[in-house]
N, C-alpha and C positions, 0 to 999 in steps of 0.2 A: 591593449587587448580589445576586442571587437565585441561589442555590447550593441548589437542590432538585436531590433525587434525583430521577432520570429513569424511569431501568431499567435491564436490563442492557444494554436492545439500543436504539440511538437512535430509537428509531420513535414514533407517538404513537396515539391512540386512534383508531377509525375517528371518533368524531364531532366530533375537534378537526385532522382531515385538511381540508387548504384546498381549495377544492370544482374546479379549476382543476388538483390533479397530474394528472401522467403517468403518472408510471413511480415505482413502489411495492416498496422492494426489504422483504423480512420476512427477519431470520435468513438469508441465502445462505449457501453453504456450496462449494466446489469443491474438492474432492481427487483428489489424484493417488494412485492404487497403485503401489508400488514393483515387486512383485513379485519384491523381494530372496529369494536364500535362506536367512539369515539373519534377517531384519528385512520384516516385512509392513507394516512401518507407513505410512500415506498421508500424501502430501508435505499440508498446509494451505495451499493457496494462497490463499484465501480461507474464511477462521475465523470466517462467522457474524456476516454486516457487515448494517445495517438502514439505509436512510435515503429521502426522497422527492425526486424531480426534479419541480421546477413546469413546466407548460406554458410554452415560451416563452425559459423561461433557462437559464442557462450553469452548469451545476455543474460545479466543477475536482476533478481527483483527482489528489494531489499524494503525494511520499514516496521512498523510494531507492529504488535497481533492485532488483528483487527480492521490493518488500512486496506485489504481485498487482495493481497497479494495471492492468495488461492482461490479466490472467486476468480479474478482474470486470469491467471495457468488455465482452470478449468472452462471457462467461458473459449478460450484459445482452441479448443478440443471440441467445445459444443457437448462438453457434460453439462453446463451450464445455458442454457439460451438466452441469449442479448437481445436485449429491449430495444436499444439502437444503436447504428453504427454499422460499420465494416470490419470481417476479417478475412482476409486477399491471401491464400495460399498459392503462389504462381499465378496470380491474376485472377482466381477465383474467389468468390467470396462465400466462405462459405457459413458463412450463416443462413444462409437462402439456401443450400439444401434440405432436401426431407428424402425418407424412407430409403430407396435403395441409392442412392446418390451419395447422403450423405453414410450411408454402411460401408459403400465401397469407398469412400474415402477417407473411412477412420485406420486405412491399412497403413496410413502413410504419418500419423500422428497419434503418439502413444501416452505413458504417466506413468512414472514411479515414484507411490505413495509417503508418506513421510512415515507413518508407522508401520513395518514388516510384520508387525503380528497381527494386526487385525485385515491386513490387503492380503492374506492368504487363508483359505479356506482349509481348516484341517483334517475336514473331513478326506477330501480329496490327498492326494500321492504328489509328488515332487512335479512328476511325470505329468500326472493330469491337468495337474497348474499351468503348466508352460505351456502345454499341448492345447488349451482349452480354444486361446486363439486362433490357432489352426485350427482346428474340429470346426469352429464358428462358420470359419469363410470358407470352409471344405477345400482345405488346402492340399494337391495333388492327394497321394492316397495315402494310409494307413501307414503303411512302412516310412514312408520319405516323412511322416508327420515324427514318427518314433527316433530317425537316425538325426533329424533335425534337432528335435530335444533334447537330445543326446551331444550334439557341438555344441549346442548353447550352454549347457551344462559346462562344458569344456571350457569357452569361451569366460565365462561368466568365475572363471577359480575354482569349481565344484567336477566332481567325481561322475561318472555315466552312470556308474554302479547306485549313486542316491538319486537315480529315474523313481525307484520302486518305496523311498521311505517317505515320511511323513513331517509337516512343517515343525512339530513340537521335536522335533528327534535333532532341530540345528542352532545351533546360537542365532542372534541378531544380526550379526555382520552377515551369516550365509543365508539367512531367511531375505535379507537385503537385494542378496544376489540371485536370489533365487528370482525377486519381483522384477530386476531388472532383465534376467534370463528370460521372465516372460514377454515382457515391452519389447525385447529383439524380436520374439517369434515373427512379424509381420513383417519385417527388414522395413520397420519404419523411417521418414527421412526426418521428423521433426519429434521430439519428445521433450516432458513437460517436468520438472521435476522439483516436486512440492517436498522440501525440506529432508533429501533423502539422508542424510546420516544426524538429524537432530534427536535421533531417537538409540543412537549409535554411541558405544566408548569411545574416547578420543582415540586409540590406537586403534580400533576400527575403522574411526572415521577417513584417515588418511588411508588404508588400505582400499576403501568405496572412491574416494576421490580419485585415488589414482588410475583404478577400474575402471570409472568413468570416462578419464581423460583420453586412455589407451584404447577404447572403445569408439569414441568419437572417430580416433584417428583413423584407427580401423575402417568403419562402417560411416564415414562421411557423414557424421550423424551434428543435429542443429539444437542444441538446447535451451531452454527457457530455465534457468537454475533460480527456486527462490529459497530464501535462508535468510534466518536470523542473524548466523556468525558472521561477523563481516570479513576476518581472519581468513577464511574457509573460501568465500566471494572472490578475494583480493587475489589468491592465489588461481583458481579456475575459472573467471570470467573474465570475456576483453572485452563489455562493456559492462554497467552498471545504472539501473532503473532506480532512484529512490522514489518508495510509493508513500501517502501519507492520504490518510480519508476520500479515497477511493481517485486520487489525484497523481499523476507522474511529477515531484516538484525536482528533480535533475535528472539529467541521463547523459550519459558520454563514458570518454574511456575510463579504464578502469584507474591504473595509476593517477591520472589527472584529478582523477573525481576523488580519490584518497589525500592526493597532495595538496592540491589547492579547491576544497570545496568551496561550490557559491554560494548555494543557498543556504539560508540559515538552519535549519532541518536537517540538510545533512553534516554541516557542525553538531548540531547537539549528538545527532548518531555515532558521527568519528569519534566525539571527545569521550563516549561510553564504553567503548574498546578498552580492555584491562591492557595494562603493559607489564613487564614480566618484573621492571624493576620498581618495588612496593616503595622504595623513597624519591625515585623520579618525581618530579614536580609533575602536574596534572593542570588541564585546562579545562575540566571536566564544565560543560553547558546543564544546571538542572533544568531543564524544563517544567515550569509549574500545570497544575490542575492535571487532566486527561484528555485524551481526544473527543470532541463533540461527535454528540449521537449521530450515527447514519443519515438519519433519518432526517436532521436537521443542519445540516450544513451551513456553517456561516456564509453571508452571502457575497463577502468579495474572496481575499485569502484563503484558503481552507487552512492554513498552521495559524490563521491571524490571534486565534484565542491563546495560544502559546506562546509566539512568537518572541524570545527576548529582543529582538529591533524591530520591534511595530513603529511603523512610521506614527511621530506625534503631530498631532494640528498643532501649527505653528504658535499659537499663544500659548501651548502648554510643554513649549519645549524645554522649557528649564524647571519645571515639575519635577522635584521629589522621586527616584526611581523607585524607592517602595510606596508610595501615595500612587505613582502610575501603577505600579503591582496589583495593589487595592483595588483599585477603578476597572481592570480590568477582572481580577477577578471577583467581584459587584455585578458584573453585566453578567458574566458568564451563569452566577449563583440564581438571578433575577430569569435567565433565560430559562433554565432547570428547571426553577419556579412553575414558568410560563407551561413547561410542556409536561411536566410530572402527571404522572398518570393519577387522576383523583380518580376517586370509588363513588359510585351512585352517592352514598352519603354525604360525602362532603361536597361532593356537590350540591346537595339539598341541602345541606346546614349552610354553605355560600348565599343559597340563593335566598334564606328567610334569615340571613344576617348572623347565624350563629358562630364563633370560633372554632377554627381547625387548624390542624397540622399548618398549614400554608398562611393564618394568619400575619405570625410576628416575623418582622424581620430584624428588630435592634438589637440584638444577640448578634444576630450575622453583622452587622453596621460595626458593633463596638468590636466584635476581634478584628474585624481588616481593619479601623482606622481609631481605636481604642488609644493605642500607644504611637500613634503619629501625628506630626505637627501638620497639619492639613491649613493649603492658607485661606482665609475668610470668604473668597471668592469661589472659591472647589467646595468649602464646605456647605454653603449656599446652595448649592446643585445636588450635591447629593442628600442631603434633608430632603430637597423634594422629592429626587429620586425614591426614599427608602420612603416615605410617606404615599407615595403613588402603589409603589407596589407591597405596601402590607395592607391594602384599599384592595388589593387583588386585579390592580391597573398596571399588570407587568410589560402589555403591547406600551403603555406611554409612559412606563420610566423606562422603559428599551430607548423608545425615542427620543424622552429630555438628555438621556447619556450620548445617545450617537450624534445629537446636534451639538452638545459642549463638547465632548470628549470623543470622536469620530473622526479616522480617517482612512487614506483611501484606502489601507489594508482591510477594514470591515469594511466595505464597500460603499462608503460614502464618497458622494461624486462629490468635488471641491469645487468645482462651478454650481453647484446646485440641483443637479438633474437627480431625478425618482430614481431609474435604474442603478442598480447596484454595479458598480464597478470594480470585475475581476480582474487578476493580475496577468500577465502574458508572459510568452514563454520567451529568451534572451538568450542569445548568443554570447557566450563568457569568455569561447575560446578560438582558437583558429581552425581549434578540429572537428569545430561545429557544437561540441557543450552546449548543453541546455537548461536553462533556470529559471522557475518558474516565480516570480518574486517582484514587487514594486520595487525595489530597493534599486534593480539596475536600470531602472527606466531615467533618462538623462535629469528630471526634475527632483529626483532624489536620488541622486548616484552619492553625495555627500554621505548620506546614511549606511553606507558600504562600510564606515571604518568603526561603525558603532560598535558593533559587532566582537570584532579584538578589541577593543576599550571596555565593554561592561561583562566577557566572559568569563 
């Protein structure tokens, strides 16, 4: 199997691009400003993701709530504006529109919303919903705007005759179709579509899915699909995005990326998939703690704080794997620490030495390593570490852990260089697979089988 280095960013050369893309995303980038007074720092909701949508098919964009998976659908569209980066609709980038440029070009990129009850306005009629599109761009006249919402209606499994009623008057599945009947009105070529049956009964949901599929076919239509069910994914997409802290960490075909995941990340998301049979044995991945804040992005890895196969520095390879557990989850508590939002006052009781919340930490010390045999030389290390930072010196027990206990997965350079050392994106397969992960890089390729061993 071909385990070449990629780059950092998954994208490929313009002359090895299939002549048939779409939508060509380069380095994207979408940040929030805080406008903290304290803390300036912008939320990463999207950290600089690269990948191509073929004409035609169904890319999924999968991952837990939270990793940007509808900041980038909508950043795609330019509901959202990118901070940096490119987005190449047939060679155009259109981020670099404004005003009548980018209006006339939203005819060709659409969005259906994940909730059908709140994406439709009830004041308004069936009719004026779908119609509203058209009205916008003054599309031919009056009549041809009416007979048109009228096939969509058709189109869409809904009756001509509910032109004239109202959103509360339909269930979920037809209020569904109702928002999709409106994303037709502009016979767009690319649409976006944020979770659209997660708000749906399962035996709706396969009736939207398959509306969908038949619809593609129909209208040559390109979709962006994101979703939590992976189920749902598996069946209507022929490729598959996993997104993780504003990160792409795989992307390839669909089956492939179900059958033989590489990254670690996307293991723990397969082995979460229920199976039908409740006494089937399970290889179920827990993933400990939660995703680190936006806003603070660990600086090699983005999964490195969860990671079950973090690469270990070499002397602490035969370490204890719940004492490794510990140590990791140590940094992570000390980071929290580090960035916790104090209140004017505690920070004035900080500064004329009085105790607060953020004082003790040997509560936290005794539950991670209370009931573990910790050997002499670790325990050493971390005394300093928990004494540095109940001192409220959480920047230099960050430091005394990443110098014993640091490797390249949190970005510690192993020759010794300042710069923090991110992972790159690997070639896994022959059909081009991509993974974002130290683990395949030739000097730790051995660490590939840890993986099945401690799941």
């Amino acid at each position: 199997m071909s385990q070449n280095t990629v780059s950092t960013t998954p994208d490929r050369d313009a002359a090895e691009t299939a002549p048939d893309t779409m939508v060509k995303v380069r380095n994207l980038k979408t940040y929030y400003d805080s406008g903290g007074l304290f803390d300036d720092r912008p939320v990463k909701a999207v950290d600089g993701v690269s990948f191509d949508i073929q004409r035609g098919e169904t890319l999924g964009l999968v991952g837990e709530s939270g990793c940007g998976k509808t900041t980038l659908g909508r950043t795609l569209i330019q509901l959202e504006e990118a901070t940096d980066g490119e987005v190449l609709f047939d060679g155009t980038d259109i981020t670099s529109l404004r005003g009548d440029q980018l209006y006339e070009w939203r005819q060709n990129a659409q969005m259906v919303f994940q909730d059908p009850d709140s994406s439709l306005n009830d004041r308004m009629t069936i009719g004026e919903i779908i119609r509203e599109p058209l009205d916008v761009h003054e599309w031919k006249t009056s009549a041809d705007r009416r007979k048109r919402v009228k096939s969509l209606l058709d189109e869409v499994g809904l009756s001509p005759e509910h032109y004239y009623r109202y959103p509360h008057q339909f269930s979920g599945g037809q209020r569904q179709r109702i928002g999709i009947a409106r994303t037709l009105a502009l016979n767009p070529e690319f649409i976006v579509l944020d979770e659209p049956v997660s708000a749906l009964d399962v035996s709706v949901q396969a009736e939207i899915i398959n509306l969908l599929e038949d619809l593609q076919e129909e209208f040559d239509l390109t979709y962006l699909f994101i979703a939590h069910d992976l189920s749902v994914v598996r069946h209507i997409c022929d490729r598959v995005a996993v997104m993780y802290l504003g990160n792409i960490m795989e992307i390839g075909p669909t089956e492939e990326l179900f059958t033989d995941p590489a990254n670690p990340y996307t293991h723990a998301l397969l082995s979460a998939i229920p199976k039908p049979d409740p006494t089937a044995s399970r290889d179920r991945i827990t993933l400990h703690g939660t995703p680190p804040n936006p806003r603070y992005p660990p600086a090699g890895c983005p999964f490195s704080t969860r990671c079950p196969t973090r690469i270990r520095p070499d002397e602490h390879e035969e370490l204890d794997d719940e004492v490794w557990e510990g140590i990791n989850g140590f940094r992570e508590i000390i980071r929290e620490r580090m960035r916790a939002d104090r209140s004017i006052r505690e920070r004035l009781r900080e500064r004329i030495g009085w105790e607060t919340r953020f004082a003790t930490i040997d509560e936290t010390y005794d539950e991670l390593f209370g009931d573990l045999t910790v050997p002499d030389d670790v325990e050493a290390v971390l005394t300093e570490v928990a004494e540095a930072a109940g001192n409220h010196e959480e920047r230099e027990a960050l430091d005394r852990l990443n110098t014993e206990f640091g490797s390249v997965c949190d970005g510690v350079d192993p020759d010794g260089g300042d710069d923090p050392v991110e992972p790159e994106y690997y070639e896994v397969s022959d059909s081009g697979r991509l993974s974002y992960c130290h683990r395949h890089d030739d000097e730790h390729r051995e660490t590939a089988t840890v993986l099945d061993n401690r799941s």
